[in-house]
C-alpha positions as CSV (number, residue, x, y, z in Angstrom):
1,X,-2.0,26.5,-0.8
2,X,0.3,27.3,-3.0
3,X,3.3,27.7,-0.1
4,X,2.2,24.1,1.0
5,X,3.1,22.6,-2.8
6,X,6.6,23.8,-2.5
7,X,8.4,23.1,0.6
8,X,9.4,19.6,-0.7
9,X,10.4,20.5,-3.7
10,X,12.6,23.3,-1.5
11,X,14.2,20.8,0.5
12,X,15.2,18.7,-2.1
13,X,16.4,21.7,-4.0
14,X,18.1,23.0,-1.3
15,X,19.9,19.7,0.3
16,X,20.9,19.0,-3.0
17,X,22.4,22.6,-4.0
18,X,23.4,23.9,-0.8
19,X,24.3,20.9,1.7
20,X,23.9,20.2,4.9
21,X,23.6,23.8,6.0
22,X,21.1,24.6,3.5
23,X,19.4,21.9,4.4
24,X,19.0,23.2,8.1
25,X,18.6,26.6,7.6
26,X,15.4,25.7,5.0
27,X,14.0,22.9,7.7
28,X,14.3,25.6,10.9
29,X,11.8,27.7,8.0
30,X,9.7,25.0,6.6
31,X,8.6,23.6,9.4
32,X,7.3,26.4,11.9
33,X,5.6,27.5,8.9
34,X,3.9,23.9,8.4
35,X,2.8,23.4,11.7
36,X,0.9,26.6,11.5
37,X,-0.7,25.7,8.4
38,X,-1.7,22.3,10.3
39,X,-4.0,24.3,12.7
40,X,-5.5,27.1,9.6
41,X,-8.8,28.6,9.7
42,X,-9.4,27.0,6.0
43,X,-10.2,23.3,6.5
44,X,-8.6,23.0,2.6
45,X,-5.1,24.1,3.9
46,X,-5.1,22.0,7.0
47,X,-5.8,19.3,4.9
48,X,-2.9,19.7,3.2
49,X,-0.6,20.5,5.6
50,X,-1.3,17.2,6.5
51,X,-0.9,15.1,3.5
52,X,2.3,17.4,3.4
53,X,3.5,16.1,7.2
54,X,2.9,12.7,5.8
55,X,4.7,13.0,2.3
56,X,7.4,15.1,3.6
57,X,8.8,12.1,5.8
58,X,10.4,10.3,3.2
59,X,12.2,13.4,2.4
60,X,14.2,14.8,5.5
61,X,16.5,13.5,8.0
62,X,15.6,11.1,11.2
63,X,15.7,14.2,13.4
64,X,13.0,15.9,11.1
65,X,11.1,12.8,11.2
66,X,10.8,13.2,14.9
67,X,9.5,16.5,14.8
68,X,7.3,15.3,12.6
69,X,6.2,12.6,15.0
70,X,5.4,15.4,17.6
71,X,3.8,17.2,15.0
72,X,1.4,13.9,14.8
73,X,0.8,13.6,18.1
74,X,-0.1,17.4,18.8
75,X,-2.5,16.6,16.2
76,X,-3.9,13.5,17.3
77,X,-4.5,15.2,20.8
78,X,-6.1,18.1,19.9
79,X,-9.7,18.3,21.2
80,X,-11.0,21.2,18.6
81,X,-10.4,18.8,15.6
């Protein structure tokens, strides 16, 4: 849970200390990670994975925010939830 709480604190951290390719290197990271979180045993960390996918829009790049959008839809398609 506690992983979840700081990957949008990282990538403003990050984009802001290391640039552009800090940026990418923490998104290619970050993300992978979330998207496994979105489909965890605990119903708790899914949740917040979610609210996480949502908040974490205003905070990355357009290209981001399309993965995102994939992210969504996966979700929004999945029969076991």
């Amino acid at each position: 849970m506690a992983l979840l709480d700081q990957f949008i604190p990282l990538i403003e951290f990050i984009g802001e200390k290391c640039g552009q390719r800090g940026y990418e290197s923490t998104v290619k990271v970050v993300f992978p990670l979330l998207d496994r979180l979105l489909y965890d045993p605990n119903e708790y960390i899914r949740d917040k994975a979610i609210f996480v996918l949502k908040e974490i829009r205003g905070y990355v790049e357009q290209k981001e925010n399309d993965f995102i959008m994939n992210l969504t839809l996966k979700l929004a398609h999945d029969d076991n939830e």
